[in-house]
C-alpha positions in Angstrom: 67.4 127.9 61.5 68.1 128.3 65.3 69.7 130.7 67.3 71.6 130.9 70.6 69.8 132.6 73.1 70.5 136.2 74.4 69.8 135.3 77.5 72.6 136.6 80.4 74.6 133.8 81.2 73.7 132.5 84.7 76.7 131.8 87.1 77.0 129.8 90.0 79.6 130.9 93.2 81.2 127.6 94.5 80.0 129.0 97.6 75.9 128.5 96.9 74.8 125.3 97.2 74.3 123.9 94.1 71.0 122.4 92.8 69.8 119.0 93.4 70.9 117.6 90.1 74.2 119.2 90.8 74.7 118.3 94.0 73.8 114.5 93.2 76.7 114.5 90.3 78.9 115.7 92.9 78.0 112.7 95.2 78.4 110.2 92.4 81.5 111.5 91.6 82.3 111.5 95.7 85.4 108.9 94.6 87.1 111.5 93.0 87.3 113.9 95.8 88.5 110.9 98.2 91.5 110.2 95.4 92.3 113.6 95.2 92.6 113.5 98.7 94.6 110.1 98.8 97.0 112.1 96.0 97.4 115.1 97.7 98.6 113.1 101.0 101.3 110.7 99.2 102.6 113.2 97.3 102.8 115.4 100.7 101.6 118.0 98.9 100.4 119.9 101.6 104.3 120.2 103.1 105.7 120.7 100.2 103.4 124.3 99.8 105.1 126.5 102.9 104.0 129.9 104.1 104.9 131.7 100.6 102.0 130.9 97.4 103.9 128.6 95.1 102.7 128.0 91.8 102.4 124.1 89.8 105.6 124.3 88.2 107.6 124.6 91.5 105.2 122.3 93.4 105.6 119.5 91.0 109.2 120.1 91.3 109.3 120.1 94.4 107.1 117.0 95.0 108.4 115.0 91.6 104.8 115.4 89.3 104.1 116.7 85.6 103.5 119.9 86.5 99.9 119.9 84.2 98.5 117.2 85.6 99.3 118.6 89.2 97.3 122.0 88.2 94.5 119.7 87.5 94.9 118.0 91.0 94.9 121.1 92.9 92.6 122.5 91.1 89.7 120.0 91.9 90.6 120.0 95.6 90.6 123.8 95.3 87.1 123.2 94.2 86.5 121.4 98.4 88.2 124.0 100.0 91.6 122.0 100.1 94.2 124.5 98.8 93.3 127.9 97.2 94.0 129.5 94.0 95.0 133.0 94.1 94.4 135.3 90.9 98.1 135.3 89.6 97.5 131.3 89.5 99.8 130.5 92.5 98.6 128.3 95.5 98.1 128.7 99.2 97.4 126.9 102.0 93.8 127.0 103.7 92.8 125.2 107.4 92.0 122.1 105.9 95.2 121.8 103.4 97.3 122.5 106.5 95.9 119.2 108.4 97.6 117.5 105.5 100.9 118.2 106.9 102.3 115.9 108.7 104.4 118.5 110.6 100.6 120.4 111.9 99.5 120.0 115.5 95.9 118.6 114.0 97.2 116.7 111.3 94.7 114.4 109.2 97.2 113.5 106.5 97.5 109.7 108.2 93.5 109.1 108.6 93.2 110.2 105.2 95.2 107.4 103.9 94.1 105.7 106.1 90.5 106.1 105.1 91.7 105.5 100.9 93.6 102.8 101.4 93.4 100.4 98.2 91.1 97.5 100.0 88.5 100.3 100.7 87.8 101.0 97.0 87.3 97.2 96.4 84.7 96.9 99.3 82.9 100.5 98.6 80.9 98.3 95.3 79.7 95.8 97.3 77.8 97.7 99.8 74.0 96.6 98.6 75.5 93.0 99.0 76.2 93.8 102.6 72.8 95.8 102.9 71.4 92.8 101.5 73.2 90.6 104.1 73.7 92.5 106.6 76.9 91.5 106.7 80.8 92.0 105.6 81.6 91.1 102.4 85.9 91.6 103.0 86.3 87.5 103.8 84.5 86.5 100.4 87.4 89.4 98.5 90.2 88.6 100.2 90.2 85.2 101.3 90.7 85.9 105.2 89.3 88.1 107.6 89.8 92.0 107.8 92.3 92.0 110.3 94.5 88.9 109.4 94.3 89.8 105.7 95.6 93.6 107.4 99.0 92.0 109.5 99.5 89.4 107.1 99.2 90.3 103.4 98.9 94.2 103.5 102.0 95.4 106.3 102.1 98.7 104.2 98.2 98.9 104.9 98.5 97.7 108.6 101.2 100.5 109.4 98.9 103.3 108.3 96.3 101.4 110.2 98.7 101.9 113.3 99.9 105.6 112.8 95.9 106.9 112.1 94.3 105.2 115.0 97.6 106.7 117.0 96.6 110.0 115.6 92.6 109.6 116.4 93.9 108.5 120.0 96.3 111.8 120.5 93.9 114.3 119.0 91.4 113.3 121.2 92.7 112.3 124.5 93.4 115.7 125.9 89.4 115.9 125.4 88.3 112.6 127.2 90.8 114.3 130.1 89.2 117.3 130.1 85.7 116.1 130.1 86.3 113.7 133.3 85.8 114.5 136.9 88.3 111.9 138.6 87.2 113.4 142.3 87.7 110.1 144.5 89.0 108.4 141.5 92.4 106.8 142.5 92.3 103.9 140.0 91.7 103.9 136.6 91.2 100.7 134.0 91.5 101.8 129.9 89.5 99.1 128.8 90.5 97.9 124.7 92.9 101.3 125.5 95.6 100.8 122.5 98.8 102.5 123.4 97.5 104.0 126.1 96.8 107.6 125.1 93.5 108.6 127.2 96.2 106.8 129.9 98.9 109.5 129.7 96.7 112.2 129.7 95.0 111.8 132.6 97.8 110.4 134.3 100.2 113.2 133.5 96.9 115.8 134.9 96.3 113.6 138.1 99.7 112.7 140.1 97.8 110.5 142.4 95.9 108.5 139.7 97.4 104.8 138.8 95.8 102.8 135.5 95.7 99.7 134.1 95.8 99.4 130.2 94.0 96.4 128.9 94.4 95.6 125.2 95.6 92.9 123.3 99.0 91.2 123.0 100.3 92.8 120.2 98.7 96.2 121.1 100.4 96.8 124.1 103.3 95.7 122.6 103.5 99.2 121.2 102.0 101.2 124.5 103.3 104.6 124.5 106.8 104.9 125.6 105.9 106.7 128.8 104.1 103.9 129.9 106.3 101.3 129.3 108.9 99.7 131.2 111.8 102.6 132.0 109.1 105.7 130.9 108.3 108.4 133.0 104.8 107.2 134.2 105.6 103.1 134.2 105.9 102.9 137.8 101.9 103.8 138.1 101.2 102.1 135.4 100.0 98.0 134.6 100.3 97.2 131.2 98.1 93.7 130.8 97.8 91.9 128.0 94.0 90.6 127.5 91.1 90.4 125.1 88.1 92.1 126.7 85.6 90.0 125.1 87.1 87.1 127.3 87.6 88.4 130.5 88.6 91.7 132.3 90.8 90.7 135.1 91.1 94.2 136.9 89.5 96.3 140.0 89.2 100.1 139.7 87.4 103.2 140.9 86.9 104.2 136.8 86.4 102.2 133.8 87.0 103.5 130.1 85.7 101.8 127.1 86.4 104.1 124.3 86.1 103.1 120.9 85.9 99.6 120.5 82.3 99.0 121.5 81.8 98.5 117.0 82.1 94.5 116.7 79.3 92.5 116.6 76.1 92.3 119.3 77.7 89.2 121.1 80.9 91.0 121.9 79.6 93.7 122.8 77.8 92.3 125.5 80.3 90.4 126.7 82.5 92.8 126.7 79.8 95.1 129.2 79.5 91.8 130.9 83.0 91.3 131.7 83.3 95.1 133.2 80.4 94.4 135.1 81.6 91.0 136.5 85.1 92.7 137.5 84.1 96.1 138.7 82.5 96.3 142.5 79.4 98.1 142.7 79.6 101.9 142.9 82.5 101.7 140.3 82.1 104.1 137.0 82.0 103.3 133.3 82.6 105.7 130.9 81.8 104.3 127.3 83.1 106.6 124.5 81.5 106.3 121.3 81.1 107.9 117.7 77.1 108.2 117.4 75.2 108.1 113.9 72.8 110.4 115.2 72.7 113.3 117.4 75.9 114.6 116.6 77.2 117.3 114.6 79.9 114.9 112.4 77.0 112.8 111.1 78.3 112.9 107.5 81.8 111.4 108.5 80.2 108.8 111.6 77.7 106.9 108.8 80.2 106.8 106.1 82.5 105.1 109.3 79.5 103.0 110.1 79.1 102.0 106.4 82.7 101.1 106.2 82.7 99.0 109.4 79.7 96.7 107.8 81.8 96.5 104.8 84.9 95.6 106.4 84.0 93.8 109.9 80.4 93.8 110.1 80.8 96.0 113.0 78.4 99.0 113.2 78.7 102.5 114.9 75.7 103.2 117.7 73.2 105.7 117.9 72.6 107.2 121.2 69.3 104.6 122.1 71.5 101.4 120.6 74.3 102.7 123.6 71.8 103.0 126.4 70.1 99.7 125.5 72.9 97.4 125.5 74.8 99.4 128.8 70.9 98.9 130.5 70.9 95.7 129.4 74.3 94.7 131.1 73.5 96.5 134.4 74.6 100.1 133.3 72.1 102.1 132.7 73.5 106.0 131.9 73.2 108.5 134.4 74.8 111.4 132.3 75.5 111.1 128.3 77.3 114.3 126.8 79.4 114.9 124.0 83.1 114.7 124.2 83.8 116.7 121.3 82.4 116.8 117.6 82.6 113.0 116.9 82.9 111.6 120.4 79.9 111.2 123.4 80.2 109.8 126.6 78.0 107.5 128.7 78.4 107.2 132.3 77.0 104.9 134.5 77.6 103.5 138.1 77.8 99.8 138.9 74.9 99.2 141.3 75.2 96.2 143.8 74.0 92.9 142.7 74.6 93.7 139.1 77.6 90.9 137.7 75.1 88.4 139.7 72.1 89.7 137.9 74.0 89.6 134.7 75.6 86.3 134.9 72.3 85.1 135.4 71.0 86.7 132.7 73.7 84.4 130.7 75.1 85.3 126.9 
């Protein structure tokens, strides 16, 4: 005959880590926190919940859910910190469920979806395939490349595509201004800039400044308002459709490359190559960069990374990768500091004789 043991109970606060076998559960069940997530966000969850603690019943009513079910939802993002249950078993907001509003200053609620959207959960499987490879594995899915199989097949996909990189763009633009001393700057190129964001802000800080935004065709297309033909800043503005990896047809004191520096080896460098080739020497390049190491945002730059060899074969850089290929194109950085949690910057100076050392140096 056994017995239970009299042993006192142990209990664990949620706010101790847990133990290893714990914690991996928690990593294998990692899908379950991004779903929550995904749920929360089209459900609009977090707007529904205002200042006053509400409690399941009246959220599901207010966001059209089975109101036992919805406990259960909150309940497990409760358990990340999203939300918080108070003792009488209403809910209240906490910093993070707020950046699920769309209505908050920081919002996150569009690179959350953006970041669940349904052709990420049928890539996430196939990740030793592309550790294997080394490559994507999104053509062999789907039929077509990432980005046609985006515009083409998935519009609903390709519009929260839009709105999050918008968001990423806003959120940190006022940084990138911040960071950048523009003393005897009067011309300034946003190299791959997307609607023009890092654009604004500087130009709306420096009345003397004039840009250039170089992105594709359909990018610019959608260039911030202000920027645009009528808009408050258009007459110091040149919107110029182009594809970087091609050719950079533009002269400027400063030259911004933020972001977009994840494709392949080969256009990367021709991407540096074609700054180089265009800029005159003594000409600055700021490349702006997510790094997988040396930053405090590792956890959230390597799952990017992982997702970019998924999707594009595309990988982030770590902070010797960035100096590497910039030395190698005649950029070596001078100065590399961080921009803010997720972002660094590299400057450099084009020294004379470099597009001539480079175009010798071929592809």
């Amino acid at each position: 005959m056994t017995t239970l043991s009299t042993r006192p109970v142990q209990t664990v606060s949620l706010d101790s880590a847990p133990p290893p076998g714990m914690r991996l559960r928690e990593l294998a069940f990692g899908a379950a926190g991004a779903a929550a997530l995904r749920a929360a966000a089209r459900l609009r969850l977090a707007d529904a919940l205002g200042d006053i603690p509400a409690t399941p019943e009246k959220l599901a009513e207010a966001v059209g859910a089975e109101p036992r079910p919805l406990l259960r939802l909150l309940r497990a993002l409760v358990c990340q910190g999203v939300f918080d249950e108070r003792p009488d078993g209403t809910f209240c907001h906490t910093e993070m469920s707020r950046m699920l509003r769309e209505d908050d200053p920081h919002s996150l609620r569009a690179i959350v979806l953006w970041c669940t959207e349904p052709w990420t959960w049928a890539v996430w499987p196939r990740l030793d395939e592309a550790a294997r490879s080394g490559g994507g594995v999104f053509q062999e899915l789907f039929g077509k490349g990432f980005f046609d199989h985006l515009h083409q097949d998935a519009p609903e996909s390709a519009a929260v595509f839009n709105q999050a990189m918008t968001v990423s763009s806003r959120q940190s633009a006022e940084d990138v201004a911040e960071l950048l001393d523009l003393t005897g700057v009067r011309s300034v190129a946003d190299i791959g800039g997307g609607q023009g964001h890092v654009l604004v802000s500087l130009l709306e800080r420096h009345p003397e400044l004039r840009g250039t935004l170089l992105d594709l065709p359909d990018v610019v297309a959608g260039a911030d308002p202000r920027l645009r033909e009528g808009g408050e800043l258009a007459d110091r503005i040149t919107v110029l459709p182009g594809d970087c990896r091609r050719d950079i047809p533009v002269e400027a004191d400063l030259y911004i490359i933020k972001n977009i520096l994840e494709w392949d080896d080969d256009s990367t460098r021709a991407t540096l190559r074609n700054v180089v080739a265009a800029a005159r020497p003594g000409a600055r390049v700021v490349v702006i960069e997510n790094l997988v190491d040396d930053t405090p945002s590792m956890r959230f730059t390597t799952a990017m990374d992982l997702l970019l060899l998924l999707n594009v074969g595309g990988a982030k850089h770590t902070r010797g990768s960035m100096v590497e290929r910039m030395t190698a194109a005649g950029l070596a950085p001078e100065v590399i500091r961080p921009v803010n949690a997720y972002l660094h910057a590299f400057e450099a100076v084009v020294p004379t004789g470099a597009g001539a050392l480079e175009e010798a140096a071929g592809p």
